[in-house]
C-alpha positions as CSV (number, residue, x, y, z in Angstrom):
1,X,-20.9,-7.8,4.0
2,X,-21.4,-6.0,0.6
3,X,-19.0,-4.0,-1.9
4,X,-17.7,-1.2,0.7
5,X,-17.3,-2.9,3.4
6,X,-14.9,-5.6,1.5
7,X,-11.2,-3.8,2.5
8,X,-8.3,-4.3,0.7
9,X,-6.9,-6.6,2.7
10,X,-10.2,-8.6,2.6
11,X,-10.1,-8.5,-0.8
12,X,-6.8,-10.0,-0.9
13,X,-7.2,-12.8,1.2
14,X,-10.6,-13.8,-1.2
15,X,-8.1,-13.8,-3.8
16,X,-5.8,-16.1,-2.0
17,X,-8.2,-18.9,-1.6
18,X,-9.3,-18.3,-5.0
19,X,-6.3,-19.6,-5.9
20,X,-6.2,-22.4,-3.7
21,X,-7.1,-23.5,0.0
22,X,-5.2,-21.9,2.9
23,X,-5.1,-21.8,7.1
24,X,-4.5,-18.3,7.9
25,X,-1.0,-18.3,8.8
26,X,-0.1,-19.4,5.4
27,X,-2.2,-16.5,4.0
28,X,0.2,-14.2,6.2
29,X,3.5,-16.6,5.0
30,X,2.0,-16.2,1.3
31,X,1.7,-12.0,1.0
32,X,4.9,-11.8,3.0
33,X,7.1,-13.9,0.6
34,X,5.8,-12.1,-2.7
35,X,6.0,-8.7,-1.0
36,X,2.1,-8.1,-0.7
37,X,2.5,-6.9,2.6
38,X,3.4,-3.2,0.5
39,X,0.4,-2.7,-0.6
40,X,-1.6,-3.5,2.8
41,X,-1.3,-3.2,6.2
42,X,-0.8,-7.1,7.4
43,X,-0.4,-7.8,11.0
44,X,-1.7,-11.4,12.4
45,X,-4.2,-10.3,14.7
46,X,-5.5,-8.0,11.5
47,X,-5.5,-10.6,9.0
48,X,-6.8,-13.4,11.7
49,X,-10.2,-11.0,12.8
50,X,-10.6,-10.4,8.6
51,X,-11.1,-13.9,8.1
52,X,-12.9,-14.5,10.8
53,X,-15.2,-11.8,9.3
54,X,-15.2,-12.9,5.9
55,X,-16.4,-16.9,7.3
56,X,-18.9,-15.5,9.3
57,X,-20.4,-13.4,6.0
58,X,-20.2,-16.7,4.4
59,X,-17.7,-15.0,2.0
60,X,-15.3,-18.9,2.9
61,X,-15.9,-21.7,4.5
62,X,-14.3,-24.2,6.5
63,X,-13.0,-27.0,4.5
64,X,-10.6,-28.8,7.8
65,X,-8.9,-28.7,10.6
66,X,-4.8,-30.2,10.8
67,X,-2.7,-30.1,13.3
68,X,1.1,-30.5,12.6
69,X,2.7,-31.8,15.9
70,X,2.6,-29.3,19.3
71,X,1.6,-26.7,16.8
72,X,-2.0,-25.4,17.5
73,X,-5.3,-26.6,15.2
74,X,-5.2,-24.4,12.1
75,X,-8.2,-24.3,9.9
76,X,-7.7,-24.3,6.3
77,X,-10.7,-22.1,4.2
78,X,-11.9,-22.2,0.7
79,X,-13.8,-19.7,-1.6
80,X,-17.8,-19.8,-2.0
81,X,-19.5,-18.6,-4.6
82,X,-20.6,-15.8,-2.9
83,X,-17.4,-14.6,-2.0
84,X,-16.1,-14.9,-6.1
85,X,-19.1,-12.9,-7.0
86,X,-18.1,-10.4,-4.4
87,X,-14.3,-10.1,-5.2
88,X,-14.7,-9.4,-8.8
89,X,-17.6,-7.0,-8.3
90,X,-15.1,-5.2,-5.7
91,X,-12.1,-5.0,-8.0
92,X,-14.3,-4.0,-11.1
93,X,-15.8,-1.0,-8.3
94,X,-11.7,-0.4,-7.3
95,X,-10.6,-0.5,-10.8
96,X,-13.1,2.1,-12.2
97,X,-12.5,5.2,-9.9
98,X,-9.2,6.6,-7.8
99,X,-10.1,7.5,-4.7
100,X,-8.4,9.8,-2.6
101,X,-5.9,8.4,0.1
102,X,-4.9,11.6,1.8
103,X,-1.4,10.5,2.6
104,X,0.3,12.5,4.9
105,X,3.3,13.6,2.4
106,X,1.0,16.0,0.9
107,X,-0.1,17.8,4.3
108,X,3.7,17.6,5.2
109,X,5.0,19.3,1.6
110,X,1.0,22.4,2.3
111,X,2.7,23.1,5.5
112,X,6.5,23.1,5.2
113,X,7.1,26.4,4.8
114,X,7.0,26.4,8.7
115,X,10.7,25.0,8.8
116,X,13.7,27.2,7.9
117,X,14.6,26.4,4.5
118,X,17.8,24.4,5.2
119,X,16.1,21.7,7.7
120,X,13.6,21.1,4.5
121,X,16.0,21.1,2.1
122,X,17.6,18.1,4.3
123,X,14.6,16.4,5.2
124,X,13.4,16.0,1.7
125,X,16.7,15.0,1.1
126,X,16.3,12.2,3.5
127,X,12.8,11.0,2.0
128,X,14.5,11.3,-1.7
129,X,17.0,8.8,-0.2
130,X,14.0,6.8,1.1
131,X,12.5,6.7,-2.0
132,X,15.4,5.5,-3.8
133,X,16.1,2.2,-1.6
134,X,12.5,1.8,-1.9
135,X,12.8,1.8,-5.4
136,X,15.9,-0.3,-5.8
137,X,13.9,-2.8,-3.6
138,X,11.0,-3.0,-6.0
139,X,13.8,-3.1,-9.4
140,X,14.7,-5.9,-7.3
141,X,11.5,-7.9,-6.9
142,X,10.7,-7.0,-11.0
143,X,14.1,-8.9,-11.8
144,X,13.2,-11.7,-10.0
145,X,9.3,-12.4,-11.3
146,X,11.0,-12.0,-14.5
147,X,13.8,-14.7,-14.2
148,X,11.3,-17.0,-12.4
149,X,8.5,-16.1,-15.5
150,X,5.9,-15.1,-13.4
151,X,3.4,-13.8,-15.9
152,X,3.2,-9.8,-15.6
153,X,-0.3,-10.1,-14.7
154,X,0.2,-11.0,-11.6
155,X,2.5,-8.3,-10.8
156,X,1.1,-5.5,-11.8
157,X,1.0,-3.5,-8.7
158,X,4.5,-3.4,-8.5
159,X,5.4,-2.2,-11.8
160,X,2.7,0.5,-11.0
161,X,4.7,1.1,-7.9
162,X,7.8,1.5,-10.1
163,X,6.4,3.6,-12.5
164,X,5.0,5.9,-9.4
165,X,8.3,5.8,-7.2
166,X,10.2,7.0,-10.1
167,X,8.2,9.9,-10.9
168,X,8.0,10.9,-7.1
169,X,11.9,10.4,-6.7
170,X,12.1,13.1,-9.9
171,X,9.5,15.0,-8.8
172,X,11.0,15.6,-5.2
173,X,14.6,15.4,-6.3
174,X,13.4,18.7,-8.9
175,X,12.2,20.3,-6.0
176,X,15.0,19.8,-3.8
177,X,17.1,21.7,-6.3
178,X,14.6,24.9,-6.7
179,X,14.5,25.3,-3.2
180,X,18.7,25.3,-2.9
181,X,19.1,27.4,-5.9
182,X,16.5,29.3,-4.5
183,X,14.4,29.3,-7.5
184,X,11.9,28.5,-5.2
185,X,11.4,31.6,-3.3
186,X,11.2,30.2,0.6
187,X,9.3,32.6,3.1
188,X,11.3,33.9,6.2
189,X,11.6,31.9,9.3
190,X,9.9,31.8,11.8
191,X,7.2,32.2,9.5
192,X,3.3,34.4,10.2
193,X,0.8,32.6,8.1
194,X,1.7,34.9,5.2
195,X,-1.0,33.3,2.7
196,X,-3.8,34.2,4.9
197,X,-3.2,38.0,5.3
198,X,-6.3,39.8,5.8
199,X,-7.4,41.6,2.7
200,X,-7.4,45.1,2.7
201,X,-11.4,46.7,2.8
């Protein structure tokens, strides 16, 4: 398994037992209690196959097997060297370049001008509003890493997410208001592809 094929989420879960050895349900308990599970997709059966994946790329090992009661076997994994020299070569490569995500906002805002104006002004109301609890629940987690003193390294991404939120919430909030003061001029609906007219010969 080399630098591309290490996903986020496999990059994360190296991380994890870097810090310390960890069964894979406590991986899963451990991104969903500090809110990891925002920046990737975790599911159990998608976490489960990734480090089954990672073991068998010798990226972890094995370090034992407990069983707690009725509970089924769970096998605890620890970080070889291999897989440390991989994670930090992967965050360096994820670091150094932004890559494109193509979220599906963007396509939504290219091709809105194929709703009346009002349903978009109301939509985009609704995603401001989105936005905003969104936000309030990431001002929430800040205030608690600080009154624990959890050293800001370590939460980073979230005050990146802040930082991000904010300017989207202003950015669409703006844009809201153009379009209802009509600032914004919005084409007739229903709408004939007006930016693609055939130019005259």
């Amino acid at each position: 398994m080399g630098r591309q094929q290490l996903t986020p989420l496999a990059v994360m879960l190296l991380a994890l037992v870097a810090e310390r050895e960890m069964h894979p349900y406590e991986m899963l308990q451990t991104m969903t209690e500090r809110g990891e599970d925002r920046l990737v997709k975790v599911r159990p059966g998608s976490l489960y196959h990734a480090v089954e994946r990672l073991a068998a790329a010798e990226l972890i090992r094995a370090t034992g097997v407990e069983r707690a009661g009725n509970r089924p076997e769970r096998t605890s994994y620890a970080l070889t060297e291999a897989g440390a020299r991989l994670l930090q070569a992967r965050v360096a490569e994820m670091l150094r370049a932004p890559v494109n995500e193509y979220p599906q906002f963007l396509v939504a805002l290219d091709e809105a001008h194929n709703l009346p104006r009002e349903q978009v002004i109301d939509y985009l109301g609704e995603y401001a509003a989105a936005l905003a609890a969104d936000l309030a629940t990431i001002d929430a987690a800040l205030g608690r890493a600080g009154t624990q003193a959890v050293p800001e390294a370590y939460w980073l991404s979230w005050r990146y997410l802040q930082h991000t939120k904010q300017a989207e919430l202003g950015w669409i909030s703006r844009l809201i208001e153009r379009i209802k003061s009509k600032e914004l001029e919005w084409p007739k609906f229903p709408i004939h592809d007006l930016r693609r007219q055939p130019t005259a010969e």
